[in-house]
Backbone as JSON, one array per atom type, in Angstrom:
{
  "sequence": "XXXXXXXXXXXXXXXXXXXXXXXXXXXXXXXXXXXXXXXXXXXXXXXXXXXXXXXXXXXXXXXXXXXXXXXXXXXXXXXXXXXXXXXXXXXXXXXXXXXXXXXXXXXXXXXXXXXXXXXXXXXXXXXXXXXXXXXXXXXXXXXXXXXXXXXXXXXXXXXXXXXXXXXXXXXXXXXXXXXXXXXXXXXXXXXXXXXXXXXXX",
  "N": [[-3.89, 93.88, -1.17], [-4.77, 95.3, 1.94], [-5.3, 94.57, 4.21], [-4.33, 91.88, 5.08], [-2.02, 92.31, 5.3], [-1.82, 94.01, 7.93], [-3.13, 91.8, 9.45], [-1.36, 89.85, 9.09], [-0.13, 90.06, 11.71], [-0.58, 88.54, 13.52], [0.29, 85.46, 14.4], [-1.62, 83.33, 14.2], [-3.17, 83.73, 12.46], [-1.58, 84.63, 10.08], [-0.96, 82.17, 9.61], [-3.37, 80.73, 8.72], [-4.21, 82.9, 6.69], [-2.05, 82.37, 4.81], [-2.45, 79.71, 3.98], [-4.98, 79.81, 3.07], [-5.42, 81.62, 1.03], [-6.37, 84.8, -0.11], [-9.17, 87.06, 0.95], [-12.29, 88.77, -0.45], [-14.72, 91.11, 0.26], [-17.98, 91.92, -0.83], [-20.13, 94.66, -2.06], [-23.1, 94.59, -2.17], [-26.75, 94.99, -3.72], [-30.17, 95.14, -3.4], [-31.17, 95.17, -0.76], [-33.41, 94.54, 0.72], [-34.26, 92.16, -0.43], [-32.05, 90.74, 0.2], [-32.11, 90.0, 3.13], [-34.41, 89.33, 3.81], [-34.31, 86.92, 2.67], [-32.4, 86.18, 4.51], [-33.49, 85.65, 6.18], [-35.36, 83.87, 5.67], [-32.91, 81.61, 5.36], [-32.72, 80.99, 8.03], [-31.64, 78.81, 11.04], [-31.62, 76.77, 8.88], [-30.47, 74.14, 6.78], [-27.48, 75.21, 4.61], [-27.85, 73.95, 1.92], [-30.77, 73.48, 2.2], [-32.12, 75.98, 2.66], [-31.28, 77.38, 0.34], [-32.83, 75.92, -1.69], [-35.21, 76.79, -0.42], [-35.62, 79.15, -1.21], [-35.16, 79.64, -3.79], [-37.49, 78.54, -4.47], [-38.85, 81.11, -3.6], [-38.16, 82.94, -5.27], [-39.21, 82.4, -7.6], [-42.11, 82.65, -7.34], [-42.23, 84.9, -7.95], [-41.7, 84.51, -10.91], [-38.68, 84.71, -11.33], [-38.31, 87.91, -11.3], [-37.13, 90.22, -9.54], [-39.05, 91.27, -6.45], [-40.24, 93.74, -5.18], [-40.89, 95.53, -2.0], [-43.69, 95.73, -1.89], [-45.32, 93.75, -3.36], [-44.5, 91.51, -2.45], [-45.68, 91.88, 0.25], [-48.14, 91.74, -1.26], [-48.31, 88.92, -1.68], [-50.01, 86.18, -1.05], [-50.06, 84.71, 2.38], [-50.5, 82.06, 2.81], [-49.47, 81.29, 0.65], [-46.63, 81.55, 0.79], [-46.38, 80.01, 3.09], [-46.52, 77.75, 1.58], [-44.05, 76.82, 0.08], [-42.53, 76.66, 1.8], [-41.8, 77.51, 4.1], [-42.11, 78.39, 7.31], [-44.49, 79.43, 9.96], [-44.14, 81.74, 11.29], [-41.13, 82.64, 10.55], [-42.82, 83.7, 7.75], [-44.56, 85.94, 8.27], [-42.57, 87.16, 9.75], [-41.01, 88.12, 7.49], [-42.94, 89.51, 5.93], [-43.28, 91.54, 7.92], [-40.54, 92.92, 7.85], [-41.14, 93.57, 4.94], [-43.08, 95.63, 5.49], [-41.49, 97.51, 7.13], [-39.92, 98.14, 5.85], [-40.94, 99.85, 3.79], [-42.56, 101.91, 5.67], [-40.07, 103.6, 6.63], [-38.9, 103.7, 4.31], [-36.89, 103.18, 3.09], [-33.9, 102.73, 0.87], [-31.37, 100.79, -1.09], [-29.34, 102.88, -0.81], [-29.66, 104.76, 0.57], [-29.63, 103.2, 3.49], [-26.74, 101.72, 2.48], [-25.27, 104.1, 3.31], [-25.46, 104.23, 6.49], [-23.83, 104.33, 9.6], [-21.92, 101.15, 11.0], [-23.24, 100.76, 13.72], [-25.38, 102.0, 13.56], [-26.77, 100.9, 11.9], [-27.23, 98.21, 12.55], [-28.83, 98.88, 14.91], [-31.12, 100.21, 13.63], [-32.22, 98.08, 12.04], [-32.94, 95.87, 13.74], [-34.97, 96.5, 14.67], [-37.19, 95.64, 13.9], [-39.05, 92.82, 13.8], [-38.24, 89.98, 14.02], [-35.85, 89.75, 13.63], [-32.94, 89.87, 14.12], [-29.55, 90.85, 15.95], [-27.44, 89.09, 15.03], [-27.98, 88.52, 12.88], [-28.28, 90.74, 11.77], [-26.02, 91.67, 11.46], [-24.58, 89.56, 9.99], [-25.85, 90.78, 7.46], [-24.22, 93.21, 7.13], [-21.49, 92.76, 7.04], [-21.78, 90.71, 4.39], [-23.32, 91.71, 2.72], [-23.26, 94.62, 3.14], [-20.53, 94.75, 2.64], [-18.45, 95.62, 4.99], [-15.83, 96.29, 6.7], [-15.18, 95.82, 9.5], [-16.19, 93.77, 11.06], [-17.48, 91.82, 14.05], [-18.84, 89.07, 14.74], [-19.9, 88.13, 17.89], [-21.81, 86.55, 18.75], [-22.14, 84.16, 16.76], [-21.43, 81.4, 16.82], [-20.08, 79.63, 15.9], [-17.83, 81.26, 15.35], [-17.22, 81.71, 17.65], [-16.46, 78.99, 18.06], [-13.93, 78.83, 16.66], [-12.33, 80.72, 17.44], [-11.31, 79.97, 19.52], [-10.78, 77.71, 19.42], [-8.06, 77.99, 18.04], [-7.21, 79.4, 19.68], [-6.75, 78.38, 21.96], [-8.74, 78.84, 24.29], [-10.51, 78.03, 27.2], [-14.07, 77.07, 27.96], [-15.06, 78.6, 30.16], [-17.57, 80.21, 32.27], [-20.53, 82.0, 30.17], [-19.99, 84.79, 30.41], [-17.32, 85.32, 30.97], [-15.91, 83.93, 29.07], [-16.31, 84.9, 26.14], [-15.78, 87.52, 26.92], [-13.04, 87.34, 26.74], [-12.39, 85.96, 24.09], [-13.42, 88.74, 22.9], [-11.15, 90.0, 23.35], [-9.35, 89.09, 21.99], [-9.7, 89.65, 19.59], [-9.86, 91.99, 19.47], [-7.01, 92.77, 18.5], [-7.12, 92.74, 16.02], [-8.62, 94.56, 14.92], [-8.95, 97.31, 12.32], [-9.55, 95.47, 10.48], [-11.65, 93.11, 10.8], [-13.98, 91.85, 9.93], [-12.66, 90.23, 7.83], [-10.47, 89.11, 9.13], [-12.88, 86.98, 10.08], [-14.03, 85.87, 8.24], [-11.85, 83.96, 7.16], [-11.39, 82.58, 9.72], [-14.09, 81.41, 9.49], [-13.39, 80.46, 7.23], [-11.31, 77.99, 8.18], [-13.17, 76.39, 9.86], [-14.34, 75.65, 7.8], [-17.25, 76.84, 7.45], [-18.8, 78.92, 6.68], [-21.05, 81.16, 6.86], [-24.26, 80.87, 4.5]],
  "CA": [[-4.96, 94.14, -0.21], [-3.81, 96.15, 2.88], [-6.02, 93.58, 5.38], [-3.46, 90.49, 5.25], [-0.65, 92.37, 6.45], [-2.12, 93.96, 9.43], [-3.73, 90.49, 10.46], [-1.02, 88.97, 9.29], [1.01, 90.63, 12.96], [-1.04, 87.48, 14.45], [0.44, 84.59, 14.02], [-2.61, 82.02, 13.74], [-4.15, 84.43, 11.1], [-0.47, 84.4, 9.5], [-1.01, 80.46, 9.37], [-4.57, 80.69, 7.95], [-4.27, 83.59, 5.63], [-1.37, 81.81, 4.04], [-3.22, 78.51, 3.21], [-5.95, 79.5, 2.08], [-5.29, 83.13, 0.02], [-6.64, 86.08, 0.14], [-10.69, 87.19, 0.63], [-12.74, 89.66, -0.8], [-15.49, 91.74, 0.26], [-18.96, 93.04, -1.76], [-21.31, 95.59, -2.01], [-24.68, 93.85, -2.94], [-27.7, 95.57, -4.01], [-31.4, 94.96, -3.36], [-30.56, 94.99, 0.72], [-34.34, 94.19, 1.26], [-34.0, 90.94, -0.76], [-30.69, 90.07, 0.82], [-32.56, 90.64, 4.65], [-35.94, 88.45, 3.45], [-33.2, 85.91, 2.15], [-31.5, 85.64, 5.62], [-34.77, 85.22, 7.8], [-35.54, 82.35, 5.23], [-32.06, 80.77, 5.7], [-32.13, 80.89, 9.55], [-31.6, 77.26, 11.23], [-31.68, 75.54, 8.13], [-28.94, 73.7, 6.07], [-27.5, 75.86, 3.44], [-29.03, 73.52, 0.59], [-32.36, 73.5, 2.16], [-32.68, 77.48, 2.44], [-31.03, 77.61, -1.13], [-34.24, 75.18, -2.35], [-36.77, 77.84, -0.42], [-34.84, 80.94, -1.65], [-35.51, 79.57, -5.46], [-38.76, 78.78, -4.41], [-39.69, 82.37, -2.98], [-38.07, 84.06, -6.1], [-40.33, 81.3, -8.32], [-43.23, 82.91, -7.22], [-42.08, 86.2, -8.83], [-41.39, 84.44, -12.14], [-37.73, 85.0, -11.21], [-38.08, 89.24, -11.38], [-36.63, 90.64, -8.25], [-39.98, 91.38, -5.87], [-41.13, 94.52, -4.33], [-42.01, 95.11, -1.19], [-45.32, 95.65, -1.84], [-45.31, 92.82, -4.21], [-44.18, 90.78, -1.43], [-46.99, 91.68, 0.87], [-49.38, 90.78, -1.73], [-48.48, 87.6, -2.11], [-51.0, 85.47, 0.56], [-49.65, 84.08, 3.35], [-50.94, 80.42, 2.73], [-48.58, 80.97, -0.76], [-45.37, 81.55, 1.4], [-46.38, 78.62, 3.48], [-46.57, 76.44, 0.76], [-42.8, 77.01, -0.51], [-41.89, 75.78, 3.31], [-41.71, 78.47, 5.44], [-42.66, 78.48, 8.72], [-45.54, 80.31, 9.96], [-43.26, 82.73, 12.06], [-40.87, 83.39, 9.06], [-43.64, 84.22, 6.67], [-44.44, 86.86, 9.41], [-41.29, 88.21, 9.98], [-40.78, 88.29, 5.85], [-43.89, 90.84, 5.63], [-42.69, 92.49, 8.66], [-39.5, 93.62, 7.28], [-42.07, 94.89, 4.14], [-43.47, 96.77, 6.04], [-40.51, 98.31, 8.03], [-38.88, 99.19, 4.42], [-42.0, 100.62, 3.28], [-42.72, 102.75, 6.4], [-39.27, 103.79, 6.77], [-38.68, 104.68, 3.08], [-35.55, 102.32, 2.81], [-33.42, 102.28, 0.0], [-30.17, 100.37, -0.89], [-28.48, 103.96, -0.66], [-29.77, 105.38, 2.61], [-28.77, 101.63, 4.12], [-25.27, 101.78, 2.39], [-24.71, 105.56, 3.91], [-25.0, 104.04, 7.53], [-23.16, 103.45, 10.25], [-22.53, 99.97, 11.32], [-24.34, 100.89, 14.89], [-26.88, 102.51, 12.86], [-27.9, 99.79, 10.76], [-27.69, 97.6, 13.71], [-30.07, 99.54, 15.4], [-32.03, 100.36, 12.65], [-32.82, 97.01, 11.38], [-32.92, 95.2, 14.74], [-36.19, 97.06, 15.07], [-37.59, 94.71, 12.6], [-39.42, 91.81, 15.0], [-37.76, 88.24, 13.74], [-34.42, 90.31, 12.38], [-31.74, 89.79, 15.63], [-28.14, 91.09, 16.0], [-26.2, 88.29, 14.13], [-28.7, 88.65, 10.98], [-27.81, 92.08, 11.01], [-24.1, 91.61, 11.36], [-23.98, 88.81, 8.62], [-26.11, 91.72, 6.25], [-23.12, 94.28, 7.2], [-20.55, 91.85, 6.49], [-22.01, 90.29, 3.44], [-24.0, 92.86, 1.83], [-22.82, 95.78, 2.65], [-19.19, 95.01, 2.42], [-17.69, 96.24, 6.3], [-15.04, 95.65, 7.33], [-14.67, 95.32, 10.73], [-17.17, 93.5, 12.03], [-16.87, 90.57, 14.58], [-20.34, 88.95, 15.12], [-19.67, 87.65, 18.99], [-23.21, 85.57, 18.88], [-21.91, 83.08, 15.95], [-20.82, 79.72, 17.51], [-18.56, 79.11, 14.55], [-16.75, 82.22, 15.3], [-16.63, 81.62, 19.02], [-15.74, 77.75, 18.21], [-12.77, 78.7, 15.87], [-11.58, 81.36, 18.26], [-11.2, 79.41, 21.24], [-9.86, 75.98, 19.25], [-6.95, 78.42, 17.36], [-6.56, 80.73, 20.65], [-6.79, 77.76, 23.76], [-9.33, 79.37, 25.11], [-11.46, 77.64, 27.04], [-15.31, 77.69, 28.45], [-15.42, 78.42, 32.07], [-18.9, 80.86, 32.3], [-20.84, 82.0, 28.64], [-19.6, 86.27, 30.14], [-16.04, 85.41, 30.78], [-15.55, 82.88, 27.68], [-17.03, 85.99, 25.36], [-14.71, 88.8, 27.06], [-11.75, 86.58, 26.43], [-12.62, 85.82, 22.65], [-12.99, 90.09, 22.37], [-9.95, 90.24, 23.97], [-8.4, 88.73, 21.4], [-10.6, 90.35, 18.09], [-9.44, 93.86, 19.52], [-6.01, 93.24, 17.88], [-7.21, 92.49, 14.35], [-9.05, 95.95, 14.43], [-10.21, 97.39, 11.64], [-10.27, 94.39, 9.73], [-12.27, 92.0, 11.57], [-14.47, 90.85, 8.85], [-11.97, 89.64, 6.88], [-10.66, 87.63, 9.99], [-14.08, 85.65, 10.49], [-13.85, 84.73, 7.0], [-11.05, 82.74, 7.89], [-12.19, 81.59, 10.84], [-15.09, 80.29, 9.35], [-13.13, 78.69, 5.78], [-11.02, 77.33, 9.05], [-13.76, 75.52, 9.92], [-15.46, 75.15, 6.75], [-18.38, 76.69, 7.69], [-19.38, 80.61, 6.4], [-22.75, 81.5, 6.54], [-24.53, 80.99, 3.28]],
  "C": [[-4.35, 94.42, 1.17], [-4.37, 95.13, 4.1], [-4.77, 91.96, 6.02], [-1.71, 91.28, 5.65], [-0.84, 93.21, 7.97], [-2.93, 92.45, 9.99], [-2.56, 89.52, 9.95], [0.22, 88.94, 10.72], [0.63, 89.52, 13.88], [-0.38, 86.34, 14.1], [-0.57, 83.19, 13.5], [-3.43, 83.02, 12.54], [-3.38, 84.37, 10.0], [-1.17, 83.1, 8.3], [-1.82, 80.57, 8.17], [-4.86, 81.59, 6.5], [-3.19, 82.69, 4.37], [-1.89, 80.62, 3.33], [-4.76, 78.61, 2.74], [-6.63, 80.69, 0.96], [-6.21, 84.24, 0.37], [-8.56, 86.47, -0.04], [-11.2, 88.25, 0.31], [-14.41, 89.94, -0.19], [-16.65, 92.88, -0.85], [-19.95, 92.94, -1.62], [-22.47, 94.63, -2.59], [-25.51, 95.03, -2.7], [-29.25, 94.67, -3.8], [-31.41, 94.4, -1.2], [-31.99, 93.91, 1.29], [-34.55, 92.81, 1.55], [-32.96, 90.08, 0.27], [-31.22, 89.73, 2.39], [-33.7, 89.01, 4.48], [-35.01, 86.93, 2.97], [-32.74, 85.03, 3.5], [-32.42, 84.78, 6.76], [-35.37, 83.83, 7.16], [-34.76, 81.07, 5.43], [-32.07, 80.35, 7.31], [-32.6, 79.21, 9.94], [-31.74, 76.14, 10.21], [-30.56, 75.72, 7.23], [-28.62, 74.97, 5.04], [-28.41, 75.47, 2.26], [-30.28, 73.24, 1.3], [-32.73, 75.29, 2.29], [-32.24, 77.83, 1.15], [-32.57, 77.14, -1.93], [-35.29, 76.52, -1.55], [-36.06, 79.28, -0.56], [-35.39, 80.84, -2.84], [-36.79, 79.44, -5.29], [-39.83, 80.02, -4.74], [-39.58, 83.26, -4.1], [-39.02, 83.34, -7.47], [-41.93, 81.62, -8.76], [-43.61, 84.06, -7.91], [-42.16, 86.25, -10.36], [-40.18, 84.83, -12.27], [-37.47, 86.38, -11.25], [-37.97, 89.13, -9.4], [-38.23, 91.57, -7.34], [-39.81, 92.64, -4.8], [-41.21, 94.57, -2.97], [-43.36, 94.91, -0.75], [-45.8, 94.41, -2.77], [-44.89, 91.5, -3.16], [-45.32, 91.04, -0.56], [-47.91, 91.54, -0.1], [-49.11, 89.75, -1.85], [-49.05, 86.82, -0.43], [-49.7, 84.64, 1.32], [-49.34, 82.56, 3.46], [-49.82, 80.05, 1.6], [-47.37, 80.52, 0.07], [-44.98, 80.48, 2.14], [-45.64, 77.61, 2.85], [-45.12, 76.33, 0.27], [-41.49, 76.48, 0.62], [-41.26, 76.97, 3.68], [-42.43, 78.61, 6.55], [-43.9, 79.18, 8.72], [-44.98, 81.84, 10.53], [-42.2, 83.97, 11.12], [-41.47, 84.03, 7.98], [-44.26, 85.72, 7.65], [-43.66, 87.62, 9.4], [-40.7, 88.86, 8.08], [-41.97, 89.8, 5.93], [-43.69, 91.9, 6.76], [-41.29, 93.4, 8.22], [-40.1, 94.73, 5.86], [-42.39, 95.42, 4.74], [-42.88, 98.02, 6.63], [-39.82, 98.97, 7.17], [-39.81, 100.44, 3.93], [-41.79, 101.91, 4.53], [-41.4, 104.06, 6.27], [-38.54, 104.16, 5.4], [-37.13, 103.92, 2.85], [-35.27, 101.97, 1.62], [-31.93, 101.45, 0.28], [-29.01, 101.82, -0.52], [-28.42, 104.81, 0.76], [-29.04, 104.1, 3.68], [-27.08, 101.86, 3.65], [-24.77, 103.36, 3.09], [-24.76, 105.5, 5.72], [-24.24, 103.75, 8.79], [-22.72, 101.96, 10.33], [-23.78, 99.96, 12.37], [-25.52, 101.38, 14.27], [-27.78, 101.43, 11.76], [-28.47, 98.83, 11.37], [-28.48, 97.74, 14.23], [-31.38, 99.78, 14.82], [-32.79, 98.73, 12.52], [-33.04, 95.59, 12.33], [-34.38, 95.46, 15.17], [-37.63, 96.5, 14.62], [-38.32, 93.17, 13.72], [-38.85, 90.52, 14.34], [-36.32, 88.53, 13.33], [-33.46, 90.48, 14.05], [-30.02, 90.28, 15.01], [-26.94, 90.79, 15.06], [-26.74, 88.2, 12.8], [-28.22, 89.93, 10.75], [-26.48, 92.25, 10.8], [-23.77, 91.06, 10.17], [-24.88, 89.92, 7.23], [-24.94, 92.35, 6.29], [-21.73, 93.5, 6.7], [-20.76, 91.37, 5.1], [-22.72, 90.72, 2.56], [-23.8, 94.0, 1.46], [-21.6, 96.29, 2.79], [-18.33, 95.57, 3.98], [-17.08, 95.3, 6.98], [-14.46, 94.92, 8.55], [-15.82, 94.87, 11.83], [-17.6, 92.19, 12.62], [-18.13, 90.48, 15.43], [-19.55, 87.95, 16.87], [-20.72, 86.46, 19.63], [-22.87, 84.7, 17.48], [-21.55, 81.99, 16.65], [-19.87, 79.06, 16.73], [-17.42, 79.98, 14.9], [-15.9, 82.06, 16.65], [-16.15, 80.33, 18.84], [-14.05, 77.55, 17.82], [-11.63, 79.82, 16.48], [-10.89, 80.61, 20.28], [-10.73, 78.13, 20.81], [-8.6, 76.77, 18.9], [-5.98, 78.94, 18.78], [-6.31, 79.76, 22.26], [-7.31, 78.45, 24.15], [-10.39, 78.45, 25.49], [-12.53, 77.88, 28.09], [-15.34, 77.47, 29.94], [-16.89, 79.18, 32.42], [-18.76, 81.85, 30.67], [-19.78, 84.36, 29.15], [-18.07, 86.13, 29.91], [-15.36, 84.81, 29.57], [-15.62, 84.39, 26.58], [-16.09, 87.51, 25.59], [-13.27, 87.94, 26.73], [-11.56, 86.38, 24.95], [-12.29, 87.3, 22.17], [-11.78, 90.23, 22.56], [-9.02, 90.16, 22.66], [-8.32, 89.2, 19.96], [-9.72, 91.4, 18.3], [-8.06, 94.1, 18.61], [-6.12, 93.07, 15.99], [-8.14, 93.79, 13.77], [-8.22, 96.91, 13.29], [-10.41, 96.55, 10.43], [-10.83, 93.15, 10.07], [-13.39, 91.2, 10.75], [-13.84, 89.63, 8.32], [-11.19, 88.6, 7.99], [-11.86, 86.6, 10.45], [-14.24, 85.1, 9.34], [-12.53, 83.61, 6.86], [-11.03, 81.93, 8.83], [-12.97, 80.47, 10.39], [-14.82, 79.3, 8.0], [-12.49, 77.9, 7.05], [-12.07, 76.27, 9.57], [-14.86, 74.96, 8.86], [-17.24, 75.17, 6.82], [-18.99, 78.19, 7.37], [-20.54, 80.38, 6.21], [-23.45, 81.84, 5.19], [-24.88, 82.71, 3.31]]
}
């Protein structure tokens, strides 16, 4: 894999790549799912958004759900499976935004990163670092260094001595330091974050 010897020209990536082997990147399919997945996980533990992930696909009878199959299902249902009122919201909002927008997994995989970013930011409950961890974890890209994680900024600034004097200068100091692991910057935050034992379900 051609990624571990350009990051390994760093020495603390050296370190890290060496103990804990080598990572892989993949393509997933059903993007919509994967999206409606993430806005369910947000602020909660891994095993409690795992329990309302099985829930939500429960409701389907375990077949992979539609988006229009997803907006029919009532509101009060989605509730009941423990979702917020906000999340159940932003869940039929994203139906809707696929629908309108004619979104497949193939038009999505033929995007930019900035374009998907953009694209799917447009989405009202769907923010920056949801769309980063889709591009990273869905649709396989490589180089992409979410700067709004707190894991990423914690494990860059304990490895690198960097530390917090104001949130702009802390944040240009962290890029500072990403820019040399270009164009595999994915594959360094997955070390980062086994480094701290913490990747985003």
């Amino acid at each position: 894999m051609a990624y571990h010897q350009h990051l390994s020209k760093d020495k603390v990536l050296k370190k890290l790549i060496k103990e804990q082997g080598l990572h892989s990147l993949q393509l997933q399919q059903n993007i919509l799912l994967r999206l409606c997945g993430s806005i369910m996980g947000q602020q909660l533990s891994t095993k409690v958004a795992a329990v309302i992930r099985n829930r939500f696909m429960e409701l389907f009878k375990g077949k992979k759900p539609t988006a229009q199959k997803i907006l029919a299902m009532p509101h009060e249902t989605l509730r009941a499976i423990g979702l917020s009122n906000a999340k159940a919201l932003y869940i039929k909002n994203v139906c809707y935004f696929f629908i309108e927008h004619k979104l497949t997994d193939a038009k999505i995989h033929r995007l930019t990163d900035a374009e998907f970013i953009d694209l799917i930011t447009r989405i009202k409950g769907v923010g920056k670092w949801t769309a980063e961890m889709l591009l990273m974890f869905s649709l396989g890209r490589e180089d992409i260094f979410s700067i709004g994680d707190l894991g990423l900024q914690k494990a860059v600034a304990e490895l690198y001595d960097i530390t917090y004097t104001n949130k702009k200068e802390f944040e240009i100091r962290i890029l500072s330091v990403t820019e040399r692991w270009k164009p595999y910057r994915t594959y360094a935050s997955l070390h980062l974050w086994r480094y701290l034992d913490a990747t985003p379900g």
